[in-house]
MIRORO-866245 format. One record per residue: residue number from 1; chain; x, y, z of N, C-alpha, C, O in turn. Coordinates in Angstrom, 1 decimal, padded with zeros to 4 digits. Layout:
BEGIN
> NUM_A_X_Y_Z_X_Y_Z_X_Y_Z_X_Y_Z .
...
***
This chain:
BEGIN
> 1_A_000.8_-001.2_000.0_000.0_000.0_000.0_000.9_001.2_000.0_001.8_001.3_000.8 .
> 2_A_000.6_002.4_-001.0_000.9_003.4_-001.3_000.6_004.7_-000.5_-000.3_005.4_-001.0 .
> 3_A_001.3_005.3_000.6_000.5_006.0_000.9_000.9_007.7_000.1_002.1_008.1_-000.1 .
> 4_A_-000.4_008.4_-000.1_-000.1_009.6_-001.3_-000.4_010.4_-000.6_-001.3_010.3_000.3 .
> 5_A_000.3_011.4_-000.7_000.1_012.8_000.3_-000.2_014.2_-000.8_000.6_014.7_-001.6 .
> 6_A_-001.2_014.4_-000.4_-002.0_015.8_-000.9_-001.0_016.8_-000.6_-000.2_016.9_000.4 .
> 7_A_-001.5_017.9_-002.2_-000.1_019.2_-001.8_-001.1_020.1_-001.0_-002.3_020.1_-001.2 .
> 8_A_-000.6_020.7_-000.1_-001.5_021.5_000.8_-002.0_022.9_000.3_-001.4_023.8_-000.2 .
> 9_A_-003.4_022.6_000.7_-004.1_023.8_000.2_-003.6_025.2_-000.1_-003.2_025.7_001.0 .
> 10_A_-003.5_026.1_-001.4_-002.8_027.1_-001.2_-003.8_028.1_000.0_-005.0_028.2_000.1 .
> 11_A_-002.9_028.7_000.6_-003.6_029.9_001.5_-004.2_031.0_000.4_-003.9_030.9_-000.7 .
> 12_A_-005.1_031.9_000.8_-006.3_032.5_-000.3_-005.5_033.9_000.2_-005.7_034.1_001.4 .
> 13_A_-004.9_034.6_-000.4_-004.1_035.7_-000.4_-005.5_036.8_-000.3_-006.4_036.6_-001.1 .
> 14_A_-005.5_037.9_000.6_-006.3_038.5_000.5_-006.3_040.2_-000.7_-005.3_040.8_-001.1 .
> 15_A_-007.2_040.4_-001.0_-006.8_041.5_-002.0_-005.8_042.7_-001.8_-005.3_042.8_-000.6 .
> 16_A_-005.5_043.3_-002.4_-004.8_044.5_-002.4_-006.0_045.9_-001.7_-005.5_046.9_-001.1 .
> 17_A_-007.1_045.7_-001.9_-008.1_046.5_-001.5_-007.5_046.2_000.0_-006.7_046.7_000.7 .
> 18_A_-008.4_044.8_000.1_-008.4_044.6_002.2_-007.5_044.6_002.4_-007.5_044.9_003.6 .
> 19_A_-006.1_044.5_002.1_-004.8_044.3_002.8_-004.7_046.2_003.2_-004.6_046.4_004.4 .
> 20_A_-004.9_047.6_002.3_-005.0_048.7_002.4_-006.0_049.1_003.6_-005.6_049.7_004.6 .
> 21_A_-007.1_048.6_003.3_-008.0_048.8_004.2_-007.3_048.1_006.1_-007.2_048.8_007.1 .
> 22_A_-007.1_046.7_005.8_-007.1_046.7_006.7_-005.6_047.4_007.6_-005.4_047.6_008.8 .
> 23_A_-004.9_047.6_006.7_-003.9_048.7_007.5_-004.8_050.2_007.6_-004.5_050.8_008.6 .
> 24_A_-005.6_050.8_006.9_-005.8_052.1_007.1_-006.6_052.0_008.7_-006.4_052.7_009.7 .
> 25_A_-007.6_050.9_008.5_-008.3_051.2_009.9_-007.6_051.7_011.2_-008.2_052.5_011.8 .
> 26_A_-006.0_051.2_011.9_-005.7_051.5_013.1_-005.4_052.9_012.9_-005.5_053.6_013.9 .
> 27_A_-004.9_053.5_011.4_-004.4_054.9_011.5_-005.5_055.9_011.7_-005.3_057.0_012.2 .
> 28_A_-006.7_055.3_011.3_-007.8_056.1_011.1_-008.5_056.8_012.7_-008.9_057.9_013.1 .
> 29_A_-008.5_055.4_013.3_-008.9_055.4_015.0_-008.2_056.0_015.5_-008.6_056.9_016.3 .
> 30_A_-006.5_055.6_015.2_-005.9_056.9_016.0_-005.9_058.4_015.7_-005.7_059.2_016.5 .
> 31_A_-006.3_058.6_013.9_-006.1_060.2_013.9_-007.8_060.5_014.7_-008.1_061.3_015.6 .
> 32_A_-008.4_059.9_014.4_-009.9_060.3_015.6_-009.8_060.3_016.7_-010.3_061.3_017.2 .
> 33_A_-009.1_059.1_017.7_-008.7_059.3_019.0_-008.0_060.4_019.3_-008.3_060.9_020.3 .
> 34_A_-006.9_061.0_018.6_-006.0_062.4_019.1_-007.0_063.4_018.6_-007.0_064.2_019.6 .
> 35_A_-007.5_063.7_018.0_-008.7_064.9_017.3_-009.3_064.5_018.8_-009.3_065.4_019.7 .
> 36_A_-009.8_063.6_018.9_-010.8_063.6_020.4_-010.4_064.2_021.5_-010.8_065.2_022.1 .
> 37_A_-009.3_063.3_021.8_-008.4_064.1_022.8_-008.2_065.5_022.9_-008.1_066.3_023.9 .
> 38_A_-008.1_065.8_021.7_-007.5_067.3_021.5_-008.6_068.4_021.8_-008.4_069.5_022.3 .
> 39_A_-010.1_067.9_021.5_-011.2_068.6_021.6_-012.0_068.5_023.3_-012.8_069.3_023.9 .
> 40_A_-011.1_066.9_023.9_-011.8_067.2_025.6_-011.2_068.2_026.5_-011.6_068.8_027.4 .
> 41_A_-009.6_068.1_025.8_-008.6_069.0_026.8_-009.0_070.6_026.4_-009.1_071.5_027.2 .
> 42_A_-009.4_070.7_025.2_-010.4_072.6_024.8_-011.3_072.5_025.6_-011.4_073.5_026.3 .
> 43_A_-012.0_071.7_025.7_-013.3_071.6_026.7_-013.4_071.7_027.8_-014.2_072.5_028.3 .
> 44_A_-012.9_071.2_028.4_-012.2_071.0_029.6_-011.3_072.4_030.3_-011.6_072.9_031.4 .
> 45_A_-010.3_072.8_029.7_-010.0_074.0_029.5_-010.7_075.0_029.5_-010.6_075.8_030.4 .
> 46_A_-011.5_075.1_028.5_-012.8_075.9_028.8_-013.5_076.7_029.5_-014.1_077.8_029.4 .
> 47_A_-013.3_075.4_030.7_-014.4_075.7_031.7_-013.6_077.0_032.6_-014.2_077.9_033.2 .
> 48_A_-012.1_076.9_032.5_-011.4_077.7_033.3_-011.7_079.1_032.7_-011.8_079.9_033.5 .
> 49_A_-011.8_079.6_031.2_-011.9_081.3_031.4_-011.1_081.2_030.1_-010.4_080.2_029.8 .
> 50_A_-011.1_082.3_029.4_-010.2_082.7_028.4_-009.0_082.7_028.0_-008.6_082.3_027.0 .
> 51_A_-008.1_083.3_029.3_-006.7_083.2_029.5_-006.1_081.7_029.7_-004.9_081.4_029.5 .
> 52_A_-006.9_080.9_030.0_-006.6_079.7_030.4_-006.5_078.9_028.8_-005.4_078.4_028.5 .
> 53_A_-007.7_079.0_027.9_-007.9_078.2_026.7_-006.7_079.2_025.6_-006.3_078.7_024.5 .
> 54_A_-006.2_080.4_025.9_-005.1_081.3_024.9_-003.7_080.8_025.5_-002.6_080.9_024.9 .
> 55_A_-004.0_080.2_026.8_-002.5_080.1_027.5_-002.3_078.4_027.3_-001.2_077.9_027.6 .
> 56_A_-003.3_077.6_026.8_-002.9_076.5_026.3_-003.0_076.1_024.9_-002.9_074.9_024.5 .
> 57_A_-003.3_077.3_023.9_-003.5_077.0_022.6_-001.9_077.5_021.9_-001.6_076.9_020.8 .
> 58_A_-001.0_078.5_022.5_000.1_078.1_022.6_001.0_076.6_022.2_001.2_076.0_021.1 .
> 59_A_001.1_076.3_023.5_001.9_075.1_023.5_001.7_074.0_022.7_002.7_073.4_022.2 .
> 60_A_000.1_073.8_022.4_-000.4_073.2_021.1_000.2_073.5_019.8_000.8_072.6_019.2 .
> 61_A_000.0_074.5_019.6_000.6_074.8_018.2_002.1_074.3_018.3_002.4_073.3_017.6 .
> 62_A_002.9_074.8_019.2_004.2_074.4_019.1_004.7_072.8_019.0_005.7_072.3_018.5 .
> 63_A_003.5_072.3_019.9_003.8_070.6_019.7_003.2_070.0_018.7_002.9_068.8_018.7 .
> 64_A_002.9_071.2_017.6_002.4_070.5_016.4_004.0_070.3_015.3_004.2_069.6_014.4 .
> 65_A_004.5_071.0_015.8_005.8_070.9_015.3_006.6_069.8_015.4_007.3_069.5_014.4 .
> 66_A_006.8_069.2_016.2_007.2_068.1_016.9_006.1_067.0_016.0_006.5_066.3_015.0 .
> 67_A_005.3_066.9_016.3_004.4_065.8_015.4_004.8_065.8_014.2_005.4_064.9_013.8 .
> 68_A_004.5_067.0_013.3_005.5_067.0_011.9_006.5_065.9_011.7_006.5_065.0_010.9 .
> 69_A_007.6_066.3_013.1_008.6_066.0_012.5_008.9_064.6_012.7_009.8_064.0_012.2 .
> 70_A_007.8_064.1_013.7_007.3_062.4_013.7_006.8_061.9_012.6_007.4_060.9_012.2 .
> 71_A_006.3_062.2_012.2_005.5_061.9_010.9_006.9_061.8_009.8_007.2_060.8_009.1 .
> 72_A_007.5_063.1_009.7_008.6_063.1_008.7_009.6_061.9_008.5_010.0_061.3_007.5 .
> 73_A_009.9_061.7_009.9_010.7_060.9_010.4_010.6_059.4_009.7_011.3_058.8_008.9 .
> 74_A_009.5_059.1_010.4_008.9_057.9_010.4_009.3_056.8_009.2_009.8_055.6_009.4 .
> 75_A_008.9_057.3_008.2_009.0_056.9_006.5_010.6_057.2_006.1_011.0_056.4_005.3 .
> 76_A_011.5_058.1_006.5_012.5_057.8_006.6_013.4_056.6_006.7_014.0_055.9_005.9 .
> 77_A_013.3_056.4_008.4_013.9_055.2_009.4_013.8_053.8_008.7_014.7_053.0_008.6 .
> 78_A_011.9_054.0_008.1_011.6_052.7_007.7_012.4_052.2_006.3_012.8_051.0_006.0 .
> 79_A_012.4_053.5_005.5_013.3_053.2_004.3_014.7_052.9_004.5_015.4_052.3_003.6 .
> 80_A_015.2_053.3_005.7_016.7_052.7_005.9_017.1_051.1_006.8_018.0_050.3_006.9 .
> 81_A_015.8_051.5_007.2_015.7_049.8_007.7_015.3_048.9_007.0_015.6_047.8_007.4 .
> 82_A_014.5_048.9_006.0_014.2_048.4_004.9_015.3_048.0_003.9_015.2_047.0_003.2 .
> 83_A_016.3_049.0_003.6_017.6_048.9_002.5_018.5_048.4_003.6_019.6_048.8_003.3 .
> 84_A_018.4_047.7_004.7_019.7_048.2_005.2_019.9_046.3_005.1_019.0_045.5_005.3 .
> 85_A_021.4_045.9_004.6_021.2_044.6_004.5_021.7_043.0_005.3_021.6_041.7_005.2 .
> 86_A_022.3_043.9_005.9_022.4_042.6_007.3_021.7_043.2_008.6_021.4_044.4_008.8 .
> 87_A_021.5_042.5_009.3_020.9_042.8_010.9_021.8_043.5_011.8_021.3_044.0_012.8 .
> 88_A_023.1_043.7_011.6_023.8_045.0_012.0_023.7_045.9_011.5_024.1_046.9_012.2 .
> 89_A_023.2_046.4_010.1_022.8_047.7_009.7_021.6_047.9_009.9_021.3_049.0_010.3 .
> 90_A_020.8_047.2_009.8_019.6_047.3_010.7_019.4_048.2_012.0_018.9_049.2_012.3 .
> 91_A_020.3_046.8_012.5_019.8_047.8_013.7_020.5_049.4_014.1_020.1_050.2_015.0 .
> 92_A_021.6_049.6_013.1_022.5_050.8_013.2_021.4_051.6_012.7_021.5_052.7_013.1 .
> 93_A_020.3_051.4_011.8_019.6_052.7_010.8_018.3_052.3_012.1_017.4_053.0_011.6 .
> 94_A_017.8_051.9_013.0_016.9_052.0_014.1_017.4_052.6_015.0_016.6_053.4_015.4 .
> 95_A_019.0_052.8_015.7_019.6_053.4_016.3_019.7_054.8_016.1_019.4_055.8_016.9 .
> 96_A_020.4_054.8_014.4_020.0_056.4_013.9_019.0_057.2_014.1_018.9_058.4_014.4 .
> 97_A_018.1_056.4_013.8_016.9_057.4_013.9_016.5_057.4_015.3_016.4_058.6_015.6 .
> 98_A_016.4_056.8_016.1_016.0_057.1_017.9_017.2_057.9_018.2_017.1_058.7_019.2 .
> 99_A_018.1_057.8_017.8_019.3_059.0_018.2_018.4_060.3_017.7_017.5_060.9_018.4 .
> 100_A_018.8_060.5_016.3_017.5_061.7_015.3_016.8_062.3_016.0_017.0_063.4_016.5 .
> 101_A_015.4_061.2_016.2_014.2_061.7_017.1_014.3_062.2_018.5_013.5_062.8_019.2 .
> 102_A_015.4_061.9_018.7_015.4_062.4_020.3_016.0_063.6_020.1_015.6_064.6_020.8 .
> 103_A_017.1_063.8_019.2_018.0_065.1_019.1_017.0_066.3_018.4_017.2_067.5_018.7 .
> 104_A_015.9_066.1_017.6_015.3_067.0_017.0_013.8_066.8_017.9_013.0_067.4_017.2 .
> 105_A_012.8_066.0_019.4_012.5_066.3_019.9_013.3_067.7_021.1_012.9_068.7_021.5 .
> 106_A_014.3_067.1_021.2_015.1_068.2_022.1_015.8_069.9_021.8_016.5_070.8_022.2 .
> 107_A_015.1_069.3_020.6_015.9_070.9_019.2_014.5_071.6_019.7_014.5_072.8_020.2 .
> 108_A_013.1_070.8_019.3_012.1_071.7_019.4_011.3_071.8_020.4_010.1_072.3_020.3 .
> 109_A_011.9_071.4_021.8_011.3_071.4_022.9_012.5_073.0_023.5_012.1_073.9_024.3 .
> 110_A_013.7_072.9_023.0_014.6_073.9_024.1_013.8_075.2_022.7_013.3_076.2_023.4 .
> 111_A_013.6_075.4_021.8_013.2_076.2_020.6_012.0_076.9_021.1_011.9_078.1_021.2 .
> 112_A_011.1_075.9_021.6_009.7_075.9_022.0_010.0_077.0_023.4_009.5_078.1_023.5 .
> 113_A_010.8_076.5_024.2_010.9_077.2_026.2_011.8_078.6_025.6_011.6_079.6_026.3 .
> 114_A_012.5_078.7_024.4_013.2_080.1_023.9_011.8_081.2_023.4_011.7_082.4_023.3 .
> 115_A_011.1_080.2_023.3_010.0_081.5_022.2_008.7_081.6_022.8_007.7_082.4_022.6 .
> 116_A_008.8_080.8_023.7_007.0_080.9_024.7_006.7_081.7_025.6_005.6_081.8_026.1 .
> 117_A_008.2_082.5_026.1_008.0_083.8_027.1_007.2_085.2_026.0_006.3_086.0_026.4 .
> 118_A_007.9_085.3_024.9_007.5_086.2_023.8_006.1_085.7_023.3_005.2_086.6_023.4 .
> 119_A_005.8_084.9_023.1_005.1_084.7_022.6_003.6_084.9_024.0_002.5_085.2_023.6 .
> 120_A_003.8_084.8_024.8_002.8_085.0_025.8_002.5_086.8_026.3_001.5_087.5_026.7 .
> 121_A_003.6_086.8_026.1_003.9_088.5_026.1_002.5_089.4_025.4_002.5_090.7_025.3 .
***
């Protein structure tokens, strides 16, 4: 007796549509969750008085700057970790950029404490 073994079933590759979709959904919840966020801390703020919601719309703007440069970043790192072709360059171009992000968080955080006395003025 012969025994025959079946080629295994191919797995059913999902489309190019749902594979998009299903990456856009987590980004989508989060840009709504920080929009949300952003709209309880005004609210909330609010309740304190005028000078309070002008004295935190400040700092907002400025830490939109910082997000920018998250965002800029991001697609960077990934393209060098992506080209990078052993697992020591790898992890040197993940290194690089968490060095990066921390040096240009810290560029626009001391930038931010230079310009928010004037700016409140």
């Amino acid at each position: 007796m012969t025994a025959t073994t079946a080629a295994p079933a191919p797995v059913p590759v999902p489309s190019l549509g749902r594979r998009v979709l299903a990456l856009m959904g987590p980004m989508v919840v989060a840009s709504v969750m920080g929009q949300a966020i952003a709209q309880t801390d005004l609210w909330v703020i609010s309740t304190l008085g005028e000078q309070a919601v002008a004295a935190a719309a400040v700092p907002q703007r400025l830490l939109l700057l910082d997000s920018i440069t998250a965002m800029a970043m991001g697609p960077v790192v990934g393209l060098s970790v992506a080209g990078a072709v052993s697992a020591h360059a790898r992890r040197r171009a993940v290194q690089g950029g968490l060095v990066g992000a921390t040096a240009a968080g810290l560029l626009i955080a001391a930038a931010g404490l230079a310009v928010l006395p004037y700016l409140l003025d």
